[in-house]
C-alpha positions as CSV (number, residue, x, y, z in Angstrom):
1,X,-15.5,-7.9,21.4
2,X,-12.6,-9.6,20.0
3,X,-9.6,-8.3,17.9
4,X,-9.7,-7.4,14.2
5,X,-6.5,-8.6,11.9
6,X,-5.9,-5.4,9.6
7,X,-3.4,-5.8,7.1
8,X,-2.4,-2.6,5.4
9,X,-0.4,-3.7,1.7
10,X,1.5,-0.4,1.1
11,X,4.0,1.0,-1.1
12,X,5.4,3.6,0.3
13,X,5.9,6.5,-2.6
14,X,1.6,5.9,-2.8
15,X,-0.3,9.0,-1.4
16,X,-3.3,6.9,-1.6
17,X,-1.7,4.0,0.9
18,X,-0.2,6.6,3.2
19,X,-3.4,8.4,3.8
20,X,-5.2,4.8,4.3
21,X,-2.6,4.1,6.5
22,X,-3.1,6.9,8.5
23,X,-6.7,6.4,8.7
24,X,-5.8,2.8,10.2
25,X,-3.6,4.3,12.4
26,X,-6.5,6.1,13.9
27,X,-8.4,3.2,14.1
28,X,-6.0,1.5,16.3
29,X,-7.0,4.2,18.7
30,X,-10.6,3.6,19.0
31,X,-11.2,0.1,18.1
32,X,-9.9,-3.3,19.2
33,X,-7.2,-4.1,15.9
34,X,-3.9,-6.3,15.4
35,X,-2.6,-4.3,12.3
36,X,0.4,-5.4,10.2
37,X,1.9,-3.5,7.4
38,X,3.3,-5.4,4.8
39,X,4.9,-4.0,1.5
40,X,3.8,-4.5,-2.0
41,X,5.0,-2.5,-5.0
42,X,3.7,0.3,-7.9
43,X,6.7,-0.5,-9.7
44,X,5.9,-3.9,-10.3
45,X,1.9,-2.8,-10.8
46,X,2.9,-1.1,-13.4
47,X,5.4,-3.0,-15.0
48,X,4.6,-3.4,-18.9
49,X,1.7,-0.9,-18.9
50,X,2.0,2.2,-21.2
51,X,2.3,4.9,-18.7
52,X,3.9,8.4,-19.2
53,X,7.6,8.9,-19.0
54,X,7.7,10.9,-16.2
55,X,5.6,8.9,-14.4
56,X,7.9,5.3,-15.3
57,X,10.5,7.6,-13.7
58,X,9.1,7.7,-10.7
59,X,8.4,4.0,-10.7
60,X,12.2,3.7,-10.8
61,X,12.5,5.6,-7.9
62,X,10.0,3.2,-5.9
63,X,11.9,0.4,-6.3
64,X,14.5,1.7,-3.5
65,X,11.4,1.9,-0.5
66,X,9.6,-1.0,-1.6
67,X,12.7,-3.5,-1.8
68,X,14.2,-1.9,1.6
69,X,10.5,-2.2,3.0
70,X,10.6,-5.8,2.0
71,X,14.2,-6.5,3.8
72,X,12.9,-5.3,6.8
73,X,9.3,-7.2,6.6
74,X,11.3,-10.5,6.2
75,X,13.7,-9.8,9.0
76,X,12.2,-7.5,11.4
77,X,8.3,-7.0,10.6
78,X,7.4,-5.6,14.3
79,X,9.4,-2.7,12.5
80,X,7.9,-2.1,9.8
81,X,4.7,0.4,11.1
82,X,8.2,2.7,12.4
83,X,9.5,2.3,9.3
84,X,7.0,3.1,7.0
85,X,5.4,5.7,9.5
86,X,8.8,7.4,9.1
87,X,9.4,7.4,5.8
88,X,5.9,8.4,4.8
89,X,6.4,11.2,6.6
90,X,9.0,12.3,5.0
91,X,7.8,11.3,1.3
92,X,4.0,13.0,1.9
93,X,3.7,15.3,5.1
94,X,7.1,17.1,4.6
95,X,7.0,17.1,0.5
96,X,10.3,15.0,0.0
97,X,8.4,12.8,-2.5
98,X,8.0,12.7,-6.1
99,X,11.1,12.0,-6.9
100,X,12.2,10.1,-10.5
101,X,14.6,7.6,-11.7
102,X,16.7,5.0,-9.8
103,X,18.2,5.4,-6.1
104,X,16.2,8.9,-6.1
105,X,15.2,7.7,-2.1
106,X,18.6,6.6,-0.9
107,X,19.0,9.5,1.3
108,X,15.8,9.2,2.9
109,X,16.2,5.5,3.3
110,X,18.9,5.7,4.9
111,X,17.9,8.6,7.4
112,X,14.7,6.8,8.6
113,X,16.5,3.5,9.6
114,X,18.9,5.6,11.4
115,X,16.0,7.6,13.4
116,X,13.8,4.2,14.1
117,X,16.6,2.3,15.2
118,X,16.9,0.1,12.4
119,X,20.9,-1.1,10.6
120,X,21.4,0.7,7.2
121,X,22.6,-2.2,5.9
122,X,19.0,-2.6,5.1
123,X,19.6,0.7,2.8
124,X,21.7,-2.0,0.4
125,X,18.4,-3.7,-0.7
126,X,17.3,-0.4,-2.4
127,X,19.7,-1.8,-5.1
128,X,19.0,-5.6,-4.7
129,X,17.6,-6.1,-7.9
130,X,17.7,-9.0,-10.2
131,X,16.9,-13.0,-9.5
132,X,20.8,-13.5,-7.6
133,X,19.7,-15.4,-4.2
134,X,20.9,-12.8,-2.2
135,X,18.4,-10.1,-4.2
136,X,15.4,-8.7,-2.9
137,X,13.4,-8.5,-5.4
138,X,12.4,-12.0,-5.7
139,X,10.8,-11.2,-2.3
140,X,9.6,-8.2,-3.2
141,X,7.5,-9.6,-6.1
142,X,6.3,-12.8,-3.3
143,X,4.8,-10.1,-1.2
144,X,3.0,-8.2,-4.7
145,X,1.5,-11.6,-5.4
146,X,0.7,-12.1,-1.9
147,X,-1.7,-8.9,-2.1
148,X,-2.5,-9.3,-5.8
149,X,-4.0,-12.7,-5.4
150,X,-6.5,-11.5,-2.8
151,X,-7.8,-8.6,-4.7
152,X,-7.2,-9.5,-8.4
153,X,-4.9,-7.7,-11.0
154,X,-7.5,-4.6,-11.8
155,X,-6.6,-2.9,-9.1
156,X,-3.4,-0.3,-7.2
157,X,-2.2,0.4,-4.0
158,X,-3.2,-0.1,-1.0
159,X,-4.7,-3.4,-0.5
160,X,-6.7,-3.5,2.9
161,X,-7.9,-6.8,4.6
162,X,-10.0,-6.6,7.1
163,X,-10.5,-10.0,9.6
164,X,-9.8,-11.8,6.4
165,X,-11.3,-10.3,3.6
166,X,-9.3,-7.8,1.1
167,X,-10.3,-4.9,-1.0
168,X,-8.6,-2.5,-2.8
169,X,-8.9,0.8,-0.8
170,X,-10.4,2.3,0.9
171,X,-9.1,5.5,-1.3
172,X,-9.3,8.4,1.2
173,X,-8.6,11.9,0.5
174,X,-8.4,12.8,4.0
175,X,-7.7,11.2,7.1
176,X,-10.9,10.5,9.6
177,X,-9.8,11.4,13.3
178,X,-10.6,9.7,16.0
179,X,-14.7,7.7,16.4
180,X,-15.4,9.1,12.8
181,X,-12.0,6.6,11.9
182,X,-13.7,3.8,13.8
183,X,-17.2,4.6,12.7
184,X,-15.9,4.2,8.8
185,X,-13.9,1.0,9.9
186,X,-17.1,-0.5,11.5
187,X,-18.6,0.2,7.7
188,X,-15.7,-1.2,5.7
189,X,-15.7,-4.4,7.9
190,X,-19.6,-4.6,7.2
191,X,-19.6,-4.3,4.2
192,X,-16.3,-6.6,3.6
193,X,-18.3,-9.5,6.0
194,X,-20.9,-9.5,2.9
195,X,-19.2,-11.9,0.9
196,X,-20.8,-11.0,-2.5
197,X,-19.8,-7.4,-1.7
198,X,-16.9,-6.3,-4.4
199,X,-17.4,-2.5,-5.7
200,X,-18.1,1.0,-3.8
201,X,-17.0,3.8,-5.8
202,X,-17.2,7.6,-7.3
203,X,-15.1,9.8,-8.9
204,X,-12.5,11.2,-6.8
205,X,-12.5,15.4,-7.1
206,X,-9.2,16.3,-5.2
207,X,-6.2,15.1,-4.5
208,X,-4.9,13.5,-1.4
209,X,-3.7,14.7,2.1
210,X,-3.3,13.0,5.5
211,X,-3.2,17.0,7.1
């Protein structure tokens, strides 16, 4: 059989990505996949949308992981699966998330490129904000369109394609371990080969956890 291209559009503060991403991780295990993890950003989702002020704060805190996240994607993408793998676990599996207003993630930033071998000059780009040439977020907002434009604009994190064609999910609660990962990627690429395919969905009952 030959190899699947998964790309995995994440922001890294998102249960919903991290738990997706941890399903693909599985996957990676049991099925023939080239995966790349490439950064796109809830704080510019959400930009201009009337959303609760607690919540806007915490899309100020998201700018720090996405725009490092972006820094390393341009320079060092083989990276980025440590990086984000490090970080998430921090942010979701060890409850160091949910944290509101700007430069909240510095810390952890910071931490995580020390422990995957990465420079903290990357932490810098947390604060790269602003259309200067040496500013990140330009990028940043490259890389939203990037995933955007293959999904559409009705639609949040993460964006999945799978050997070429891109959806919006899956949204997993849990994470599926080991064939029962690869059996639900077999279904997602099925149905994703079905080019007329666009909508699966229920409402969601509980909360995410990748435990």
């Amino acid at each position: 059989m030959s190899t699947t291209p998964v790309t995995l559009y994440f922001d890294a503060t998102c249960p919903f990505a991290w738990v997706t991403s941890r399903w693909i991780k599985e996957v990676e295990a049991v099925r023939d996949i080239d995966v790349t993890f490439a950064p796109m950003s809830l704080a510019v989702l959400n930009e201009g949308k009337d959303i609760p002020a607690e919540y806007a704060t915490k899309m100020e805190a998201a700018w720090g992981p996405a725009l490092v996240a972006a820094a390393v994607y341009t320079k060092e993408p083989e990276k980025v699966d440590a990086f984000y793998t490090a970080l998430g676990t921090r942010i979701h599996d060890h409850g160091e998330g949910g944290r509101e207003g700007e430069g909240a993630y510095d810390d952890l930033i910071t931490e995580v490129l020390e422990e995957v071998g990465l420079s903290t000059d990357y932490a810098a780009a947390a604060h790269s904000r602003g259309d200067d040439p040496e500013a990140w977020e330009p990028t940043l907002r490259s890389y939203q369109s990037t995933a955007i434009a293959k999904v559409g604009d009705d639609v949040g994190t993460p964006v999945v394609e799978l050997d070429g064609r891109a959806f919006f999910g899956p949204v997993l609660t849990r994470v599926p371990r080991g064939e029962e990962a690869g059996k639900i990627f077999d279904a997602a690429v099925t149905l994703g080969s079905y080019e007329h395919f666009f909508e699966l969905k229920k409402s969601r009952t509980e909360d995410p956890s990748a435990e």
